[in-house]
C-alpha positions, 0 to 999 in steps of 0.5 A: 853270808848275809842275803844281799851278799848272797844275792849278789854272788847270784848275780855273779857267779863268776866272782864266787867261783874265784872267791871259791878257789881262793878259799879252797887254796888258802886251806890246801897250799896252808895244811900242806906247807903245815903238813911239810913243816911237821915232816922236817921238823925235829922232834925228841920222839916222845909225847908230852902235855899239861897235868896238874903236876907240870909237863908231862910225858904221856908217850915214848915212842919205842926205840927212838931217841928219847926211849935211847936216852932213858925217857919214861912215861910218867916223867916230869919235864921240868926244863930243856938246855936249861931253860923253864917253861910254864907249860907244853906250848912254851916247851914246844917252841924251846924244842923247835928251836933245835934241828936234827943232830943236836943233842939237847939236856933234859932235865926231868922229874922220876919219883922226887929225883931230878934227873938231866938226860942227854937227848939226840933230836931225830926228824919226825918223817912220814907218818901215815896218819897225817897224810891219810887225814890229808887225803879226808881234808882233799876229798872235803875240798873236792865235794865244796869246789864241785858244788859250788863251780856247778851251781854258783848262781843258788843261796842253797850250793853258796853256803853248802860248798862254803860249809864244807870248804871251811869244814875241810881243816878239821879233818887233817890232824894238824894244828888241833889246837894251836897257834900258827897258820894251821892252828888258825884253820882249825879254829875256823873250821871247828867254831865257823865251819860247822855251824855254817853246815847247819845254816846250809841245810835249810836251803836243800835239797830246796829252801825250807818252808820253815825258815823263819822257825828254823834261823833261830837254832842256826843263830844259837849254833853261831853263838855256840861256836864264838862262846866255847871258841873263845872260852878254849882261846882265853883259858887254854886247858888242859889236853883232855879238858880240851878235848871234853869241851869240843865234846860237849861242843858237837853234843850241843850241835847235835841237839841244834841240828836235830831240832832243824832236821824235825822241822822239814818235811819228810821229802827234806829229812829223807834228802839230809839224813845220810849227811846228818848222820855223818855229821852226827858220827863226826860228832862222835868219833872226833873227841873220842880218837883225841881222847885214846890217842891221848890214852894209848898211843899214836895208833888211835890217830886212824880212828879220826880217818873215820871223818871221811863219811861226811864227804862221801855222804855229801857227794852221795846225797848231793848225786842221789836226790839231784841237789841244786839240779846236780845229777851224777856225772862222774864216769862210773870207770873213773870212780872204779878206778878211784877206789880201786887206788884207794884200795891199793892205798890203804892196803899199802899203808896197813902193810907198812904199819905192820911191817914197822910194828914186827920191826920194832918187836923185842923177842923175849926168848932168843930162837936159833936156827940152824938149816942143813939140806935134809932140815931146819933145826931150832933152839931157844935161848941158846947161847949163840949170838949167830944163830940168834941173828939167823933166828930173828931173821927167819922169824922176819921172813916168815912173818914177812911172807905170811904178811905178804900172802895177807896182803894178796889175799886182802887185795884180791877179796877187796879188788872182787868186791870192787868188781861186784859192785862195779859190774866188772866180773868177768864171766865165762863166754864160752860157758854162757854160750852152751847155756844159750844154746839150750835156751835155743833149743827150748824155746820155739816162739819168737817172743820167749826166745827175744824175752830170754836172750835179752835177760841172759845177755844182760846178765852176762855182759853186766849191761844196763840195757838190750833190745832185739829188733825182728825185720818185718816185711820193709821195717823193724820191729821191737820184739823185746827190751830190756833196761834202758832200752825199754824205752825204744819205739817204733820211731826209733825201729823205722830209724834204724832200719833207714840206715842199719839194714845193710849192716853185716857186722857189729857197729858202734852207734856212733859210726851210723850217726849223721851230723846232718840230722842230730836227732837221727837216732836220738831214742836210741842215744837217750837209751844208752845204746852202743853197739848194733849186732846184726843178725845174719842168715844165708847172707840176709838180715833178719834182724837187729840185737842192741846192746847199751852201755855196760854197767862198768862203763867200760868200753866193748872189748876184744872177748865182747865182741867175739861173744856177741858175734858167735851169739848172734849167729846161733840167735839168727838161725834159732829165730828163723826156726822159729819164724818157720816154726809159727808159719809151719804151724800157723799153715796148720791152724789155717789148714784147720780153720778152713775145713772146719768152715768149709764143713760149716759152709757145706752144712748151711747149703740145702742138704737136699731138693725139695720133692715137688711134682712139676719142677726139677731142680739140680744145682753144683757149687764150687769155692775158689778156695777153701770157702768162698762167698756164693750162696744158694738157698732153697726154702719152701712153706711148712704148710706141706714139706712133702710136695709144697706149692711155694718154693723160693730160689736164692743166689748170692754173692758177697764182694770178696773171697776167703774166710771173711766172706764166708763168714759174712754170707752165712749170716746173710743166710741166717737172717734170710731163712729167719726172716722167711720162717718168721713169714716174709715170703715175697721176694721184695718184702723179703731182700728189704727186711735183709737190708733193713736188719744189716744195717740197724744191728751194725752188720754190713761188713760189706754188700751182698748181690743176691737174686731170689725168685717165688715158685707158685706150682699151682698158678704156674708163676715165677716172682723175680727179685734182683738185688744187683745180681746177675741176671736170670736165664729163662727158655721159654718153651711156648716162644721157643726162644731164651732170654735175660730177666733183668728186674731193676735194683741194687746190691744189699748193703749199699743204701738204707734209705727209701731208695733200696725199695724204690729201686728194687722192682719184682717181675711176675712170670707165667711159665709153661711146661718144658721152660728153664731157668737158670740162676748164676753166679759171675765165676760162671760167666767170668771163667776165663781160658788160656787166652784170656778169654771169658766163658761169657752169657751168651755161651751160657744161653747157647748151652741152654738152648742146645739142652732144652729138651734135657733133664735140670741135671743133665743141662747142669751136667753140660754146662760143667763139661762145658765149663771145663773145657773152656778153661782148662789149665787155668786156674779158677779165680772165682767161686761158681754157683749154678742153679738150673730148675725146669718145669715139667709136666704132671706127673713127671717124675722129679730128678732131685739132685745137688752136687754141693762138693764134688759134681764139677771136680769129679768131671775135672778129674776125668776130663783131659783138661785137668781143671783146678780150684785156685784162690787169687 
């Protein structure tokens, strides 16, 4: 085909699919009706050809008529009902002209004697050979057709499935070299069709690169085929000087086809190596059964079935490597199935062969046998025609039944290899099910427990793909994948949580499909899925096992799904344990965790008061929970730690509660005490350095109130700073009267500008013997009751007045029972933080005390109210 053709089929594929099955018609419809011609024909049953000598017979087929009539290889045929012929095609056509039931004169030729022999002509029948090489031409046809009806429109598919079509009467052993409609077809296919399969291999899987380098060996491979072509026509030779020029004729190919393979790139030559090795085993084995059939006899006709490979590799390259853009779209159950009736097939002709070899066996010794009801006695070469025809008999039966066993044997192992390579083993379920349970009782993580199902499933069902979907809180989520549901993504768990979270029972894929909205589901149909398990507990879906097609492609049967529903059961109760395992033990850890930081938080809290002569100092603090977010500190200069003059009071609270605040108020009150013993002890200077340094390292997590007030107990002064904090209670015992202390400015984390220190103002108290203050944190005040009702400041102030004349402990001892009572049965919501000092006259005696765990719990214990600790 030239390009213009070519181009033109492009533009209408139409006209070459037509051209396509016309051709593959006139080669089918012509080696059938040549096949049936054959099979009706007469026939002497004997073989004869050219030699130097005459027509010889070179075969006698065993019992038929020309060995009835005494035929012998080596004879000379010299004439047939007295007419002479030049050479075996002229006595071919002389023995055509007769039909079965006739008896025809033979004269022959046996060392210098010429003989006349009568000959009754038989039909030739079925011969397995033939219609095997039928099946081979069949499968040739099959391979063209389904390139070219797919991809009409490419150069490369146009010659590849022209090639083969053409190629396809090579490989029915009939009309090897002779005239006639079928004679013409081999002609075509041995000198057009196999230089046309060169051409066609420089346009896949893509054209060549190489085209212009490559045309030249395509050009010589036509020339090739017309030259010795031509030469067999004009010269007629003799059989075997037949066959040794097509020999040399695909010798010369193969050089031809592998100078154009060396030219493509390795991406090309991987692509066509199993198709040139095909060819090149063509090349080979071709002659070779020609030239032992000749040799030995009929049975060497098999050796040619061997030209199957090149359909076969074809298909295979053409689905492997996607030539022309052609994937595999035959099912994987119909190629079973084709096999397996292959298998049957081939088996059944081999059994009849052999059936037919023992039939035509000439026993040398005569065996009798003679059975009585205790036993079997046999005799050889005993005079007994009977017992003879008993033996022979016997002999057919043994063999038939050993023959018999054989063929079940060959069947069964070739039907287990089958299912082997198929993925159709059948495994125990009720075996793999006890293995399953183990791996259930093993397994105590969610995540190993999905890893090994999915792989144990795969294994057992033969499936190309699993998934296991876990529910979590209103959605799936992908635990584990395997094969092709590797693919599977959250998308695709939130879409089938949409319409699968009411599933109770296995469901085919499709029956969740909504033709509305085709591309509802669509990961999961690109992942091969077809069946949804769920997995149910106490009548509540925990989750979702996928199962994707099988490996045979075979639907899900009955014992499938009475596996998959028992398996199911037993997986939703092993992942609830396991799910209750981790909560179990996660509980464990957090039970852990927290002491180790309450342990930690308890640590950072001043371990005791400092000793000063003129203030006493008592303080309690109280987490919600396990820890909590209040914070109080004491820091004092180093110039004199026994009775130091300076003493700083903090207290603050971080937004939140729990571990996160925790862990953000101790490093709040890492930087503070830093800052405070690298020498930054005003107040002011003090909460801004804090603020400043959360915000240049990146620190704020979240804001801080925090209040911090300077002690000078010589001057008898008191500097106030409010960083957004509550404010400060003060009972002046000069003025007889309690009041707040409200400096301005805002919470620490909020603002790194100017505007922090500019709204951060210090107020300087003078103080007097007997004053009180009282440092807070909002669980003081926001304690709420039964009735909703909150213990409030004024409450507070009440409570300090009324206990003006006490000791700092004894007013922090009040305000608890006070507290507690308040609340009663309620829970507490909130961390309390409280720090009560009061200045005392010289030289009273200090009352250290600080009750950082048990103060406030311990009067709980004992009071009626029962107050209890509770993280909302």
């Amino acid at each position: 085909m030239d390009d213009s053709l070519q181009t033109y089929f492009s533009r209408h594929p139409l006209l070459f699919r037509l051209l396509l099955i016309g051709l593959a018609l006139i080669v089918a419809v012509g080696k059938v009706v040549e096949v049936v011609g054959i099979f009706t024909s007469p026939t002497d049953e004997n073989l004869f050809q050219d030699t130097p000598d005459g027509v010889r017979i070179v075969q006698v087929v065993p019992g038929g008529a020309s060995d009835q009539a005494g035929i012998r290889v080596g004879d000379i045929l010299i004439a047939i009902n007295d007419q002479t012929f030049s050479n075996a095609r002229e006595a071919n056509r002389i023995l055509k002209q007769t039909k079965p039931g006739d008896v025809i004169n033979y004269t022959i030729r046996r060392d210098n004697t010429v003989l006349s022999l009568k000959v009754t002509i038989a039909r030739v029948g079925i011969d397995w050979a033939i219609l095997l090489s039928l099946f081979v031409m069949g499968a040739t046809l099959t391979v063209g057709l389904f390139v070219g009806l797919l991809r009409p429109q490419f150069k490369g598919a146009q010659l590849f499935s022209l090639s083969l079509i053409l190629l396809s009467p090579l490989f029915a052993i009939t009309g090897v070299g002779k005239g006639g409609y079928g004679g013409i077809l081999w002609w075509v296919a041995l000198f057009l069709g196999v230089p046309l399969s060169l051409h066609a291999a420089l346009y896949y899987p893509r054209p060549s690169s190489q085209l212009s380098s490559q045309w030249r060996f395509v050009q010589a491979a036509y020339l090739t085929g017309v030259v010795v072509g031509a030469v067999l026509i004009i010269l007629q030779p003799a059989f075997l000087m037949f066959v040794a020029a097509i020999a040399a004729y695909g010798a010369g190919l193969s050089l031809l086809q592998r100078a154009i393979l060396l030219r493509h790139d390795a991406d090309t030559r991987r692509a066509q190596r199993w198709i040139w090795r095909a060819m090149l085993f063509l090349a080979l084995s071709y002659p070779l059964g020609w030239v032992l059939f000749s040799l030995y006899g009929r049975e060497f006709l098999y050796l040619l079935l061997l030209s199957v490979v090149v359909p076969v590799a074809s298909f295979y390259s053409v689905t492997k490597y996607r030539f022309f853009g052609i994937t595999r779209i035959m099912k994987r159950g119909l190629t079973y199935n084709i096999a397996l009736a292959a298998l049957i097939f081939l088996t059944s002709v081999l059994f009849l062969n052999l059936i037919a070899f023992l039939a035509g066996l000439d026993f040398e010794h005569h065996i009798s046998v003679k059975f009585t009801p205790v036993s079997v006695k046999i005799f050889i070469d005993q005079n007994n025609p009977a017992g003879n025809k008993e033996g022979e008999r016997f002999l057919y039966i043994l063999f038939g039944a050993i023959m018999s066993v054989g063929f079940w044997l060959v069947m069964r192992e070739g039907k287990l290899a089958l299912d082997r390579w198929f993925h159709r083993q059948q495994y125990d379920y009720k075996r793999a099910l006890t293995e399953l349970s183990e791996i259930f009782a093993e397994k105590i993580t969610t995540s190993e427990l999905a890893e090994s199902l999915c792989t144990d499933i795969m294994k057992y069902m033969q499936l190309k793909g699993v998934a296991i979907f876990l529910r979590h809180q209103s959605k799936y989520r992908v635990v584990s994948a395997k094969g092709s549901c590797e693919k599977l993504a959250s998308r695709d768990a939130a879409d089938l949580y949409s319409v699968g979270i009411e599933l109770t029972l296995p469901s085919p894929l499709s029956e969740l499909l909504l033709p509305s909205d085709p591309s509802l589901l669509k990961g999961l149909q690109d992942a091969n899925v077809q069946l949804l398990v769920p997995l149910i507990i106490k009548n509540k879906q925990i989750g979702m096992i996928l199962l994707a097609e099988k490996r045979s492609e075979e639907i899900y049967k009955e014992d499938d799904l009475h596996f998959i529903e028992s398996l199911a059961k037993q997986a939703a109760v092993a992942f609830e344990n396991a799910r209750l395992n981790k909560e179990a033990s996660d509980k464990r850890r957090l039970r852990r965790e927290l002491e180790f930081a309450q342990k930690v938080q308890q640590e950072l809290l001043p371990r005791e008061i400092p000793t000063c002569t003129d203030l006493q100092i008592a303080a309690t603090y109280l987490s919600a929970g396990e820890v909590g977010g209040d914070y109080y500190d004491l820091l004092y200069d180093n110039t004199d730690s026994s009775k130091p003059r300076y003493i700083t009071a903090l207290v603050g609270d971080v937004a939140g509660k729990g571990i996160s605040a925790a862990m953000y108020m101790s490093r709040v009150q890492g930087i503070v005490r830093t800052l405070y013993q690298s020498g930054v002890t005003a107040p002011k200077d003090l909460l801004e350095k804090v603020n400043a340094v959360l915000f240049s390292r990146d620190l704020r997590r979240s804001f801080v109130t925090m209040i911090c007030a300077r002690f000078d107990t010589q001057e008898k002064t008191l500097s106030l700073v409010r960083a957004g904090h509550l404010p400060m209670i003060w009972y002046s015992s000069r003025e007889h009267t309690v009041r707040v202390v409200k400096p301005s400015g805002i919470a620490i984390g909020l603002d790194h500008s100017e505007r922090f220190a500019n709204l951060l103002h210090t107020e300087t108290i003078r103080y007097d013997d007997g004053d009180i203050f009282a440092f807070f944190s909002d669980g003081v005040t926001e304690a709420k009751n039964s009735a909703d009702e909150e213990f409030g400041m004024e409450r507070l102030m009440e409570l300090i007045e009324r206990h003006k004349s006490a000791a700092a402990s004894d007013v922090l001892t009040s305000v608890e029972g006070a507290l507690i009572d308040f609340v009663g049965n309620r829970d507490q919501f909130d961390d309390i933080t409280l720090l009560i000092i009061k200045a005392v006259p010289m030289p009273a005696s200090p009352e250290p005390k600080i009750d950082t765990r048990d103060s406030f719990v311990t009067e709980a214990e004992n009071s009626p109210s029962n107050f209890t600790v509770h993280d909302h």
